[in-house]
C-alpha positions in Angstrom: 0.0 0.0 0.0 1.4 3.0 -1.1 0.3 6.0 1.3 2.2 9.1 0.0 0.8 12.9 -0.7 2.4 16.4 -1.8 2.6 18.1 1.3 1.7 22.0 0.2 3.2 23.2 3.3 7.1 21.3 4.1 9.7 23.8 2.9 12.6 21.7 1.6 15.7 22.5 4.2 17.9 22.2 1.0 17.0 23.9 -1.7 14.3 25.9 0.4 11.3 25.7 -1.7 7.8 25.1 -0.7 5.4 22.6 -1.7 7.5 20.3 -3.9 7.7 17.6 -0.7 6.5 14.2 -1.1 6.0 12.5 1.8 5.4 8.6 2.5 4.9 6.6 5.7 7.8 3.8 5.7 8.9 1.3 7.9 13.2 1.5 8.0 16.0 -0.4 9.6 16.8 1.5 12.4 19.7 0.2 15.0 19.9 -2.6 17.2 17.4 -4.3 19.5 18.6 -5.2 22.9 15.8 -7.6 23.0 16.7 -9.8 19.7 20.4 -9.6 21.6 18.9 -11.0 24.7 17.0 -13.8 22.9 20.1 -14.7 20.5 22.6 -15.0 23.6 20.0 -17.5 25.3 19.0 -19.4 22.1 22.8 -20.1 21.2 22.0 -17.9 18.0 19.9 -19.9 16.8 16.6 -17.1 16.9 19.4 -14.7 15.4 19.2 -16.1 11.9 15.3 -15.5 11.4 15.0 -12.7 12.8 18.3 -10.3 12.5 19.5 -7.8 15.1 17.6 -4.6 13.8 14.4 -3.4 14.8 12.0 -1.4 12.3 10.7 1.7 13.3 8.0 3.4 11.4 9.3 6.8 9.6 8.1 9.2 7.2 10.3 9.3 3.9 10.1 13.1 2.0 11.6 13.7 -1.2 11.5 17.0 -3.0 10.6 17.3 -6.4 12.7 20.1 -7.0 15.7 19.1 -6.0 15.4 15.5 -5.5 16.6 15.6 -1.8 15.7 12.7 0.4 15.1 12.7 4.4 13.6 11.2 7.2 11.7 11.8 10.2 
């Protein structure tokens, strides 16, 4: 599902221009969980392989249309 929209009001901190923002609500790779650490040392590993050691976090992705800048918040 794609859930993006021209924001009218985001001024781009780059090129500063105002209304050329496309936003979009993403889920990204963001550091490490200290809970998928916990749960690898006691499994021997084993739960590391499924899962991995990052956590997701949900973000919003912009990109400016103007000059093709992309961010996160």
């Amino acid at each position: 599902m794609f859930d993006f929209l021209y924001n009218k009001q985001m001024i781009c901190p780059y090129c500063q221009v105002k209304g050329k923002c496309k936003t979009e609500r993403v889920k990204r790779k963001n550091g490490i969980s200290g809970g998928k650490v916990m749960g690898g040392l006691l499994t021997g590993g084993i739960s590391l392989l499924a899962t991995g050691l990052s956590r997701k976090q949900k973000m919003t992705h912009v990109r400016c249309h103007n000059c093709r800048a992309d961010w996160y918040f």
